[in-house]
C-alpha positions as CSV (number, residue, x, y, z in Angstrom):
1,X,-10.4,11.0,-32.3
2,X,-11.7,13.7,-30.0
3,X,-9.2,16.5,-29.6
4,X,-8.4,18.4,-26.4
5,X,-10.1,21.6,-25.7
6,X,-7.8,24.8,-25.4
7,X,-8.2,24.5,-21.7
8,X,-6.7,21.4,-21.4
9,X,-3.9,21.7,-24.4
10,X,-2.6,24.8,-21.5
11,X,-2.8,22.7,-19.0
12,X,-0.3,19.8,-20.8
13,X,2.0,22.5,-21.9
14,X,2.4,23.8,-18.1
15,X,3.4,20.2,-17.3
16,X,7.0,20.8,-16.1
17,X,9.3,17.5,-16.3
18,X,12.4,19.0,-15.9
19,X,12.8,18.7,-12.1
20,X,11.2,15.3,-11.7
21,X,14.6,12.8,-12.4
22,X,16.4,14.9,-10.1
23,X,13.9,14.4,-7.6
24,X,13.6,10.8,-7.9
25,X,17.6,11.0,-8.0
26,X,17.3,12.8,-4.5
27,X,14.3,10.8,-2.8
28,X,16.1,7.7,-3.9
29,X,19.7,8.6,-2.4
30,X,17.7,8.8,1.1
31,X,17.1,5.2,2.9
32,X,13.7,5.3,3.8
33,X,13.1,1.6,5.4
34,X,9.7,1.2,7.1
35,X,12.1,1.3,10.6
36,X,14.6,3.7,9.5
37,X,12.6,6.9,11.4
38,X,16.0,9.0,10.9
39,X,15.8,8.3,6.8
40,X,12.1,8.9,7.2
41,X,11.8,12.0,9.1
42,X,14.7,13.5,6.3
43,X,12.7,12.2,3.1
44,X,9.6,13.8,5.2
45,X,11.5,17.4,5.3
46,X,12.3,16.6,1.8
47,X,8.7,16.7,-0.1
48,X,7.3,19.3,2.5
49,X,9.6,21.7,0.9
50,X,8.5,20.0,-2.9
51,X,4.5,20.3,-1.9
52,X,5.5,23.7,-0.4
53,X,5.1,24.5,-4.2
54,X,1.5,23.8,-3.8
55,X,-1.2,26.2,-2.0
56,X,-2.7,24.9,1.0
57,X,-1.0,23.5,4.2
58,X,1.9,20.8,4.6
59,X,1.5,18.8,8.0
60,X,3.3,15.6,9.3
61,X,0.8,13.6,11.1
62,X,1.5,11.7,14.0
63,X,1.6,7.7,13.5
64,X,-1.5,6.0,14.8
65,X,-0.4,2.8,17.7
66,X,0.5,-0.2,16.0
67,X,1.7,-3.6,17.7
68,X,3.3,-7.0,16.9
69,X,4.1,-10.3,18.5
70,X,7.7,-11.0,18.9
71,X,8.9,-14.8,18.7
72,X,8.5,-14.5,22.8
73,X,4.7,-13.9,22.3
74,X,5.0,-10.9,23.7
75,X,2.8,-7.9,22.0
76,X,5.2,-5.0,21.6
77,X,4.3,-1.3,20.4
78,X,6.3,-0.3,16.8
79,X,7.3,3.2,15.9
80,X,6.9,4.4,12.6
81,X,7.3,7.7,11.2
82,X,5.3,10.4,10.8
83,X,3.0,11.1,7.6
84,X,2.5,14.1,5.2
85,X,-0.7,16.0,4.8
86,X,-1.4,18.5,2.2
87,X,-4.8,20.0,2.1
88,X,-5.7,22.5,-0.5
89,X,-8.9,24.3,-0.4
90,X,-10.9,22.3,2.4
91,X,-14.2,24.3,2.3
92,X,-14.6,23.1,-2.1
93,X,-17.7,21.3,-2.3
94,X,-15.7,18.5,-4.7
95,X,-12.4,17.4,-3.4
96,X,-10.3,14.6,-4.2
97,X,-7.1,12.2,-2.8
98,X,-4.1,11.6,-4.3
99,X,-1.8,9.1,-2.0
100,X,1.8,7.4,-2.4
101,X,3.9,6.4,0.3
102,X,7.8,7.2,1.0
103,X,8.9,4.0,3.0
104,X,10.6,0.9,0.6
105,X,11.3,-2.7,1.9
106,X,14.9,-1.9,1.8
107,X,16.0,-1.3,5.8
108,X,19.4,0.8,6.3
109,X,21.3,-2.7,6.2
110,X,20.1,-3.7,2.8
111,X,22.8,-3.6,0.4
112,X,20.6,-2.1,-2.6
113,X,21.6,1.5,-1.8
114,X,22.6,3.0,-5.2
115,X,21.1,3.8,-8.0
116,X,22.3,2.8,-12.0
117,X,21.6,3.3,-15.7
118,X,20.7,0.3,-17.3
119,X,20.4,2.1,-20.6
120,X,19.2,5.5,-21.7
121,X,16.3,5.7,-20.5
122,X,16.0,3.3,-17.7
123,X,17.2,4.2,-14.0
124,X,17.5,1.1,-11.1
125,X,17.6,2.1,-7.7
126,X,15.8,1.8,-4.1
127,X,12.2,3.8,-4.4
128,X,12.5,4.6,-7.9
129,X,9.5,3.0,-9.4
130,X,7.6,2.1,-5.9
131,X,6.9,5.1,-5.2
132,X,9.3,8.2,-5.2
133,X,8.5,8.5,-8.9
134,X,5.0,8.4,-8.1
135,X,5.2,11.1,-5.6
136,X,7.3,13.3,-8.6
137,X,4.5,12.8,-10.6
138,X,2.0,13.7,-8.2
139,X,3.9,17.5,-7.3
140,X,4.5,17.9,-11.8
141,X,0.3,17.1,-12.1
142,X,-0.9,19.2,-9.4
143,X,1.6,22.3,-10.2
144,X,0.5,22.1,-13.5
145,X,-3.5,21.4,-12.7
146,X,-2.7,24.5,-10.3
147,X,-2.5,26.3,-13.7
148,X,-6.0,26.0,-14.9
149,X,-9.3,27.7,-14.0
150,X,-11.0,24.8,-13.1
151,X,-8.4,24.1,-10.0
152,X,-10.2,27.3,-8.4
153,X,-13.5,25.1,-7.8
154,X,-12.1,22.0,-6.3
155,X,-10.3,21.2,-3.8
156,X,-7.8,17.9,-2.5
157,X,-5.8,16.2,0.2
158,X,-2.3,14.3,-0.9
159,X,-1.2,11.7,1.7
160,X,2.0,10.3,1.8
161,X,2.1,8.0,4.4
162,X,5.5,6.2,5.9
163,X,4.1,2.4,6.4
164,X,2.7,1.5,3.0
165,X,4.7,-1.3,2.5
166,X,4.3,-2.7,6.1
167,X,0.4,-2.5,6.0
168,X,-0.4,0.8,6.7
169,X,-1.5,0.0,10.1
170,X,-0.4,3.7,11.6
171,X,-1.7,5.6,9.0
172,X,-4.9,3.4,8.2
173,X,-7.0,6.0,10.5
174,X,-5.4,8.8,8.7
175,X,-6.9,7.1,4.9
176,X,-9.9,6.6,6.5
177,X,-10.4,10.4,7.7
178,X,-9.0,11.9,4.6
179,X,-11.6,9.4,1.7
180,X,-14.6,10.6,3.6
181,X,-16.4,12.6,1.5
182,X,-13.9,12.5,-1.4
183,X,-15.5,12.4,-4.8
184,X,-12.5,10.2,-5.9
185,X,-8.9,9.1,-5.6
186,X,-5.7,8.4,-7.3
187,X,-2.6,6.5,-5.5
188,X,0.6,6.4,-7.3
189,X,1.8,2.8,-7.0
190,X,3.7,1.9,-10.1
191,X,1.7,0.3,-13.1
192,X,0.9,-3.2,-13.1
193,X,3.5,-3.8,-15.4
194,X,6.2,-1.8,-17.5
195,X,3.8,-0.9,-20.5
196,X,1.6,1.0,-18.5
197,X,-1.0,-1.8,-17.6
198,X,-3.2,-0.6,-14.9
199,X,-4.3,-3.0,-11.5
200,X,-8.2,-3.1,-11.4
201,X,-9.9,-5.2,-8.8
202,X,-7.5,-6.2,-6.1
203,X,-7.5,-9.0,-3.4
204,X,-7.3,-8.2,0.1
205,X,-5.3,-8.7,2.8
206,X,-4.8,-10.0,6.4
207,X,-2.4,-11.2,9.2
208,X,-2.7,-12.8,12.1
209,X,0.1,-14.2,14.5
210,X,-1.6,-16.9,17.1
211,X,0.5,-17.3,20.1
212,X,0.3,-21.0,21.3
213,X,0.3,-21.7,25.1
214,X,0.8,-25.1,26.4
215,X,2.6,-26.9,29.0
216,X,6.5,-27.7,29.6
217,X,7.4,-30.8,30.7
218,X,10.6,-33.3,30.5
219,X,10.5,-35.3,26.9
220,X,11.6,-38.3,28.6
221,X,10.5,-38.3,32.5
222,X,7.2,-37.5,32.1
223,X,6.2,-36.3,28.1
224,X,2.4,-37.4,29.2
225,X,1.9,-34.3,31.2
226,X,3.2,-31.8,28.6
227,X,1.2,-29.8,25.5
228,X,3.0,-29.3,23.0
229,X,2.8,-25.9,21.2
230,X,5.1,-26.3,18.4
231,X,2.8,-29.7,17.7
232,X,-0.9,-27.5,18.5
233,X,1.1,-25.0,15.8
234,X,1.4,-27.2,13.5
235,X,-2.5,-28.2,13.9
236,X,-3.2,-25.4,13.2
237,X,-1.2,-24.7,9.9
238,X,-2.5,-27.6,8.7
239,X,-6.3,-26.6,9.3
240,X,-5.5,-23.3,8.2
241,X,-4.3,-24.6,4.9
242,X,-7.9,-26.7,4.8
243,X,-9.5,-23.4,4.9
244,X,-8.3,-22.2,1.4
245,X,-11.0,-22.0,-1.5
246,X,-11.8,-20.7,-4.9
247,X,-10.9,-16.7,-4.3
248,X,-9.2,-17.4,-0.7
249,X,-5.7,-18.2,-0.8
250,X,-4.1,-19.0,2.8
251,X,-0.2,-18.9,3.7
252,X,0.9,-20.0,6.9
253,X,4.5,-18.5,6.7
254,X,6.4,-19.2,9.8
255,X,6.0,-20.9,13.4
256,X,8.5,-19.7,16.3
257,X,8.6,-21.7,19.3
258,X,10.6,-24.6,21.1
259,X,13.8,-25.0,22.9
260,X,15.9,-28.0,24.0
261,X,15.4,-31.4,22.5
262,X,14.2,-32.5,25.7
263,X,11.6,-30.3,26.6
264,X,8.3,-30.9,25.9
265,X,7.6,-26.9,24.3
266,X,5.0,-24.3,26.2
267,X,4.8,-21.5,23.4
268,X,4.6,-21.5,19.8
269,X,3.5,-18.4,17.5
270,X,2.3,-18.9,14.1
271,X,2.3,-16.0,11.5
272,X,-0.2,-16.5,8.3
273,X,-1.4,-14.3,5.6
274,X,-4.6,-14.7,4.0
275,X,-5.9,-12.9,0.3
276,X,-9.4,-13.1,-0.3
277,X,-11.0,-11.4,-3.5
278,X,-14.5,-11.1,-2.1
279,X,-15.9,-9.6,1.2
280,X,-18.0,-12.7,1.9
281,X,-14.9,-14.8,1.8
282,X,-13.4,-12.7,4.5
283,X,-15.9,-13.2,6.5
284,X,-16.1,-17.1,5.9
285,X,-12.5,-17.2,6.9
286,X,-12.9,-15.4,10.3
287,X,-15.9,-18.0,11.3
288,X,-13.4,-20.5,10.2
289,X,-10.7,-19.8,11.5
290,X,-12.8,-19.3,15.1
291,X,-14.0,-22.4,14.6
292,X,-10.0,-23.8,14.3
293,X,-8.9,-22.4,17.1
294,X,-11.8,-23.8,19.5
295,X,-11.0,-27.1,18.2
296,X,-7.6,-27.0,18.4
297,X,-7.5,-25.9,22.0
298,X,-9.7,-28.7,22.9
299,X,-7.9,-31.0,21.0
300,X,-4.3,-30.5,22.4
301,X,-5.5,-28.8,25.7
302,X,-3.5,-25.3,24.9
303,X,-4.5,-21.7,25.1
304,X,-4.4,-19.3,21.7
305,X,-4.2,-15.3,21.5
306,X,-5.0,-13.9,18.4
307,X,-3.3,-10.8,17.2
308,X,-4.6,-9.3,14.3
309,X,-6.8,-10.0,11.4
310,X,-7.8,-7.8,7.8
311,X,-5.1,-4.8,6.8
312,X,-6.7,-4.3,3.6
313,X,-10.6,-5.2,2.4
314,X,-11.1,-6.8,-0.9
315,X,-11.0,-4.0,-3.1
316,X,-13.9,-5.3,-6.5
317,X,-15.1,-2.2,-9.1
318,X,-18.3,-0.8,-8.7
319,X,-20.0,1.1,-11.2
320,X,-18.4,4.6,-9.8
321,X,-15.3,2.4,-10.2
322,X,-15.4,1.4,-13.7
323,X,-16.5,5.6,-14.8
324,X,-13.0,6.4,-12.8
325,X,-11.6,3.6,-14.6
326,X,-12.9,5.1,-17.8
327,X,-11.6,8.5,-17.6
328,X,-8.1,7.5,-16.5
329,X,-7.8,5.1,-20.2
330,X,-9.9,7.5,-22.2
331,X,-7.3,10.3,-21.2
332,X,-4.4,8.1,-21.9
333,X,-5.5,6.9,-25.2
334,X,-5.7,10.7,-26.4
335,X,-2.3,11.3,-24.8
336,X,-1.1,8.5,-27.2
337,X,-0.4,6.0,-25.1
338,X,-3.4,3.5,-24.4
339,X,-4.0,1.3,-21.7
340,X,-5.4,-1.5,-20.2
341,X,-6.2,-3.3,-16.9
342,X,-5.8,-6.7,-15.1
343,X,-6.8,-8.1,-11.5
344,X,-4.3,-8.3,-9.6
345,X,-3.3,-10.2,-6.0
346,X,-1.2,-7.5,-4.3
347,X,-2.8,-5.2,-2.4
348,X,-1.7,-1.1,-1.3
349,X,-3.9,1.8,-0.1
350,X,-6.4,1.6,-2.8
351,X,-8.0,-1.1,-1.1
352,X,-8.5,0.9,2.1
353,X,-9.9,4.0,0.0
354,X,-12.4,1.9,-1.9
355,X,-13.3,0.1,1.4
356,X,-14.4,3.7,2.3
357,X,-17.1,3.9,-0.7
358,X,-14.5,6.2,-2.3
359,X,-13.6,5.3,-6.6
360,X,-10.2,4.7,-6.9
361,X,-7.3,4.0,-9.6
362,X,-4.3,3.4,-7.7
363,X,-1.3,2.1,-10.7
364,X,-1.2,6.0,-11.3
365,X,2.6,5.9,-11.2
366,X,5.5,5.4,-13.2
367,X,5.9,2.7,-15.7
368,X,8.8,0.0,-14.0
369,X,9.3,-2.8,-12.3
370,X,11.3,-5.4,-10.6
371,X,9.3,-3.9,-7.3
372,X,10.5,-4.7,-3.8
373,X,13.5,-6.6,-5.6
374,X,17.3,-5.0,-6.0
375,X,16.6,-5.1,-9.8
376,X,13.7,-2.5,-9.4
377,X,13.9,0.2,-12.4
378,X,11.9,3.0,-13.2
379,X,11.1,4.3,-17.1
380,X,12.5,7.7,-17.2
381,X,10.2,9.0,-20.0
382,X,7.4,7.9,-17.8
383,X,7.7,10.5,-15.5
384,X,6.5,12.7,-17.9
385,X,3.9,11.0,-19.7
386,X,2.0,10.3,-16.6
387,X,2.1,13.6,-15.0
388,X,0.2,14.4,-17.6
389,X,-2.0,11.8,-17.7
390,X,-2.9,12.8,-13.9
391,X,-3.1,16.8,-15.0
392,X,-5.4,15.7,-17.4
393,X,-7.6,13.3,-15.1
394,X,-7.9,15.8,-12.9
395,X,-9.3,18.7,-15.0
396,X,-11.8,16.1,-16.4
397,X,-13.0,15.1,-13.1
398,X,-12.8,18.8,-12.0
399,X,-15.1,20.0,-15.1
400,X,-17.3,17.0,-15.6
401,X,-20.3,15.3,-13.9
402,X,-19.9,13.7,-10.5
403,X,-19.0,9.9,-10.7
């Protein structure tokens, strides 16, 4: 098996994993909801002093506008929190992106608050595996990469953005601005699963809410000269479900609308969620779904706004892909610990980097689980094992051929 040049066997030994539980430890003891600004803004503070470690410049970015349709159907603006920049050595010719994000799905009122040892080696808490380990492991690799002679002719932006787990609809400009022109990217999502496994080609993802408009009228007096929403809702749940094929599945999750038994109801919203694993299929659902709406509107004589659409692009693997792809399990093989890959149906900020012609592995975090679930738990050792994984990535794409 090949053996790691002198360069590189430095570069391991500088990896420094004594800090990284506590910081996981810390991160995690700070409720950092998608809404909870005030938990938000503090974890923010929080790694600007850990990347402060790092050459370059620490900025928060302001949140991009983001709206949503409340069970009213009326479009209301939603604050989020601001996001962290890092930019080392903007005028390299090669430059790269790491991301993670520091919101979780658990809001101040969630009772999953604490952290706890299962065993000896595996911690369960909020933000543990998705993604506050992920971010430790990003500030061990690039302290360590700072190390080496080959950091001096590259350069790279780390994002952490505040809304991953809601979309990333205020920092999706912000992903956009910082891919261009990157020769690749790593985001530090947990693995697939707790062995390491990586996610390779991903679905995408969209949401739409439709706000139905009909016409109120009593359900006994005179039902004839109502039109019903909740009913043109239900149409339209039903078509949308029709739309589903091989590669598109189609959820439509919830309808709001109605009031008294006796009214005939004038306003209905429907939320769906769609997850198509090809581009074309996108686009076949948006002609469908156009084509749904007409109908429905002339068959129940209502009125439909549409609010929103695709969050995140399919994300296949193209050949520059598949080299990325290559590097990451050829480097973790010689570190002892091999990998592998599987498709996968959830989607994070990989897909909006790749949908930027940028090559991207995004399971480059911890080793855990139980995501986005009170039982979530992060592998301890893993820390570790893939900061060094990402030092070594790094150097190779630093010192090798472009992808």
């Amino acid at each position: 098996m090949q053996q790691f040049s002198p360069s590189e066997t430095a570069l391991l030994a500088a990896v420094d994993a004594s800090p990284m539980l506590g910081q996981v430890q810390a991160w995690s003891a700070v409720n950092t909801g998608t809404g909870n600004l005030a938990g938000l803004a503090e974890q923010a503070a929080l790694l600007a002093d850990a990347f402060a470690a790092l050459p370059g410049q620490v900025t928060q970015e302001e949140p991009g506008p983001v709206s949503s349709v409340g069970a009213d159907g009326t479009e209301r603006a939603i604050e989020h929190g601001k996001h962290l920049v890092l930019r080392v050595r903007p005028e390299a010719q090669r430059r790269f992106l790491l991301t993670g994000h520091m919101d979780t799905v658990f809001p101040v009122s969630h009772p999953f608050q604490q952290q706890t040892w299962l065993d000896d080696v595996t911690l369960n808490g909020p933000g543990v595996a998705d993604m506050k380990g992920g971010i430790a492991v990003i500030v061990a690799a690039l302290k360590a990469f700072e190390t080496c002679e080959a950091a001096a002719q590259v350069g790279y932006d780390v994002m952490i953005n505040s809304d991953e787990e809601t979309g990333s609809l205020s920092s999706a400009p912000l992903i956009a601005q910082l891919a261009r022109g990157k020769a690749a990217a790593l985001t530090y999502e947990p693995s697939a699963l707790p062995d390491g496994t990586l996610a390779g080609a991903r679905a995408g993802s969209g949401n739409w809410s439709l706000t139905i408009h009909g016409r109120s009228a009593h359900a006994g007096r005179n039902p004839q000269d109502g039109r019903n929403a909740v009913v043109a809702a239900a149409a339209l749940a039903l078509g949308l479900k029709a739309l589903e094929r091989e590669g598109l599945s189609v959820n439509p999750a919830k309808i709001d609308g109605g009031s008294a038994n006796n009214v005939v109801p004038d306003l209905a919203v429907l939320r769906f969620n769609i997850r198509p694993r090809e581009l074309d299929l996108a686009a076949a659902f948006e002609a469908g779904l156009a084509e749904l709406i007409a109908q429905v509107e002339r068959e129940h004589e209502v009125h439909i706004h549409r609010h929103g659409g695709m969050s995140r692009p399919p994300k296949p693997l193209d050949a520059r892909a598949e080299k990325l792809f290559g590097i990451v399990e050829e480097c973790s093989a010689l570190l002892g610990t091999p990998i592998s890959r599987i498709s996968s149906g959830g989607v994070c900020d990989g897909n909006n980097i790749a949908a930027c012609g940028v090559p991207v592995v995004d399971t480059m975090g911890v080793r855990g689980g139980a995501i986005h679930s009170p039982d979530e738990f992060l592998i301890v050792p893993s820390l570790e094992e893939r900061a060094k994984l990402s030092a070594l990535v790094l150097h190779r794409l630093a010192t090798g051929a472009p992808l």
